[in-house]
C-alpha positions in Angstrom: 7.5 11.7 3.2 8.2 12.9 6.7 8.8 10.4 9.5 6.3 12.4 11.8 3.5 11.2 9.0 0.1 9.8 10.3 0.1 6.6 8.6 -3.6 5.0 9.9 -5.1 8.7 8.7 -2.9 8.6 5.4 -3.6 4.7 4.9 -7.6 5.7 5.3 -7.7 8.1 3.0 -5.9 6.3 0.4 -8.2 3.2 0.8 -10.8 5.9 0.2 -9.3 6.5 -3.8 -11.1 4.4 -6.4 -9.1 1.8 -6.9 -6.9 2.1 -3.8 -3.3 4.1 -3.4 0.1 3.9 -1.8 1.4 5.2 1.4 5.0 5.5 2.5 5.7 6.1 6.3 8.4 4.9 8.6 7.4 2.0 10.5 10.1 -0.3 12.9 10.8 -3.9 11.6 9.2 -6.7 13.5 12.0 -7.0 16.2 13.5 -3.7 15.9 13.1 -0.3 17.7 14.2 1.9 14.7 11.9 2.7 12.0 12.4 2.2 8.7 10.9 3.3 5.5 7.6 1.5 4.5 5.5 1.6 1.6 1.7 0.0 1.7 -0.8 -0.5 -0.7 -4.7 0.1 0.5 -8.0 -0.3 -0.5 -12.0 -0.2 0.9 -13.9 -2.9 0.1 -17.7 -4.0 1.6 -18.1 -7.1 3.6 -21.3 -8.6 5.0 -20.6 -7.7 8.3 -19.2 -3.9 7.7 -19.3 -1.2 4.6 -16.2 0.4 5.3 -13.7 -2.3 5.6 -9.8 -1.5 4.3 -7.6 -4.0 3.4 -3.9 -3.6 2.8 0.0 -4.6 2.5 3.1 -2.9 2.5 6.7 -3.9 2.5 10.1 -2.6 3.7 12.2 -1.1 1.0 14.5 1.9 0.7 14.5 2.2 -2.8 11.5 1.3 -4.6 9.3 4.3 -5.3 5.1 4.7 -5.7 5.6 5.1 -9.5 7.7 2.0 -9.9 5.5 0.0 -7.1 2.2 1.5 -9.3 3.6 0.0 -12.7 4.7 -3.3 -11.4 1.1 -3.4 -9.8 -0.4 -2.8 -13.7 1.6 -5.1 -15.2 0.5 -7.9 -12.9 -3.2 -7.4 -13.5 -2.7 -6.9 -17.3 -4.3 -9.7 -19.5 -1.7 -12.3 -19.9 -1.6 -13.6 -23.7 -2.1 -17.8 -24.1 1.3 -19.3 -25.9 1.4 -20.0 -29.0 
């Protein structure tokens, strides 16, 4: 990850995987002039009104990386088991 990345190209073209994809770039904080790191998730979906809609969210964090963001994102959508 550079901090001269295009981010809207890069977060297209991840929406464009099936099944969506990560992004890191450097973005400033609301209310800040530096940029910090970034990490987004995106995805295309359809909507009545347009075919080629992206939808997506990203946080601040220094630390996390994609692999540790992708199994976090697995676990959440795994079948949860009813208690006993």
């Amino acid at each position: 990850m550079t901090r001269a990345t295009c981010c809207s190209k890069k977060l297209c073209e991840a929406g464009n995987n099936a099944g969506g994809g990560w992004v890191e770039y450097w973005w400033p904080k609301p209310g800040e002039a530096k940029a910090s790191r970034k990490i987004s998730y995106t995805q295309s979906t359809e909507v009545s009104f347009q075919p080629d809609v992206r939808v997506g969210a990203g946080i601040y964090d220094e630390t996390m990386s994609v692999e540790e963001l992708n199994k976090l994102a697995q676990q959440a959508i795994k079948p949860k088991k009813d208690a006993p």
